[in-house]
C-alpha positions in Angstrom: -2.3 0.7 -47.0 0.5 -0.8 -48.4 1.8 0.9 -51.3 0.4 3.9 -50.5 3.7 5.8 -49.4 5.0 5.6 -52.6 2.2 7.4 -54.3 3.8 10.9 -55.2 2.1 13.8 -53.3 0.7 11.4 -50.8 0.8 12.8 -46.9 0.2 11.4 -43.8 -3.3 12.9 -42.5 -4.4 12.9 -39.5 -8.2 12.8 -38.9 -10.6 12.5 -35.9 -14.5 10.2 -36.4 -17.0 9.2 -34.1 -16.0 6.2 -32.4 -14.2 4.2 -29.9 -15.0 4.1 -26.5 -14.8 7.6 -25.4 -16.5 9.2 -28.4 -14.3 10.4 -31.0 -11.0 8.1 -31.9 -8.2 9.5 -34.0 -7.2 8.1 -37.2 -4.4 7.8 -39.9 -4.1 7.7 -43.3 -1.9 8.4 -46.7 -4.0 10.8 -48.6 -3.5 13.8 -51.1 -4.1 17.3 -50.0 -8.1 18.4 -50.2 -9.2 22.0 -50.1 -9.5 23.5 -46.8 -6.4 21.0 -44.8 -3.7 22.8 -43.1 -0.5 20.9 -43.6 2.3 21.0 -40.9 6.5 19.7 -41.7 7.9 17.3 -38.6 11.0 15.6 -39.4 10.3 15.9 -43.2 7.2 14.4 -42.9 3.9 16.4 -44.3 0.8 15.9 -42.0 -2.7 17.3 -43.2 -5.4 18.3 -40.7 -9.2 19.4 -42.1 -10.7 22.7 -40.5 -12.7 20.1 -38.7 -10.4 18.1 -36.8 -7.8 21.2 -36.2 -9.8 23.0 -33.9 -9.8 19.4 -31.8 -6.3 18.7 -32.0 -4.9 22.2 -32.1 -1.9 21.6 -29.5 -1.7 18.3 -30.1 1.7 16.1 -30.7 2.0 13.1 -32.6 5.0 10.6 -30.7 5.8 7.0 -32.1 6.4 4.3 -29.4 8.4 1.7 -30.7 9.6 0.3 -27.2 8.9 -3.2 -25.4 5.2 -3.0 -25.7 4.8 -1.7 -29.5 2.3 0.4 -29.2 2.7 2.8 -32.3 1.9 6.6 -32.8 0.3 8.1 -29.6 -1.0 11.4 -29.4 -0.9 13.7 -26.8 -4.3 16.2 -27.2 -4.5 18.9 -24.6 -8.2 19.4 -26.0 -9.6 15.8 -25.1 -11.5 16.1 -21.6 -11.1 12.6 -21.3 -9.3 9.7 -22.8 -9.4 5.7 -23.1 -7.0 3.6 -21.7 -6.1 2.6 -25.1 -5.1 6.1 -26.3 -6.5 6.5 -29.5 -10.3 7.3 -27.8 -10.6 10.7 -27.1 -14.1 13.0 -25.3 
């Protein structure tokens, strides 16, 4: 991914696949807007959800953790009926 945030028009999108230990898992990438993504500002920052994955994160907030234990962006989903340990595993 390096390089990719300095690609004009790039935004971060946030997107949930099958996977991880609880079922879905929650992923992030630099991408350009597609047809049908909702984009959201947060501290000048553009985020782009599909149709798909906004009706399972609707709610949702997107934190970074940079404290003793690094653990990165965590997401707090009030959909998710369960989650892993890990907190990017999601059911």
């Amino acid at each position: 991914m390096a390089g990719d945030t300095d690609s004009p028009g790039r935004s971060l999108r946030l997107f949930v696949e099958t996977g991880g230990c609880s079922g879905l898992q929650y992923g992030m990438s630099f991408d350009l807007p597609k047809e049908g993504d909702q984009a959201f500002e947060s501290e000048g920052m553009t985020i782009l959800v599909d149709g798909v994955a906004l009706s399972q994160l609707s709610g949702s907030s997107i934190d970074f953790d940079d404290g003793l234990q690094g653990k990165g962006f965590e997401i707090k989903n009030p959909n998710a009926k369960t989650t892993c340990g890990c907190g990017k595993s999601f059911n």
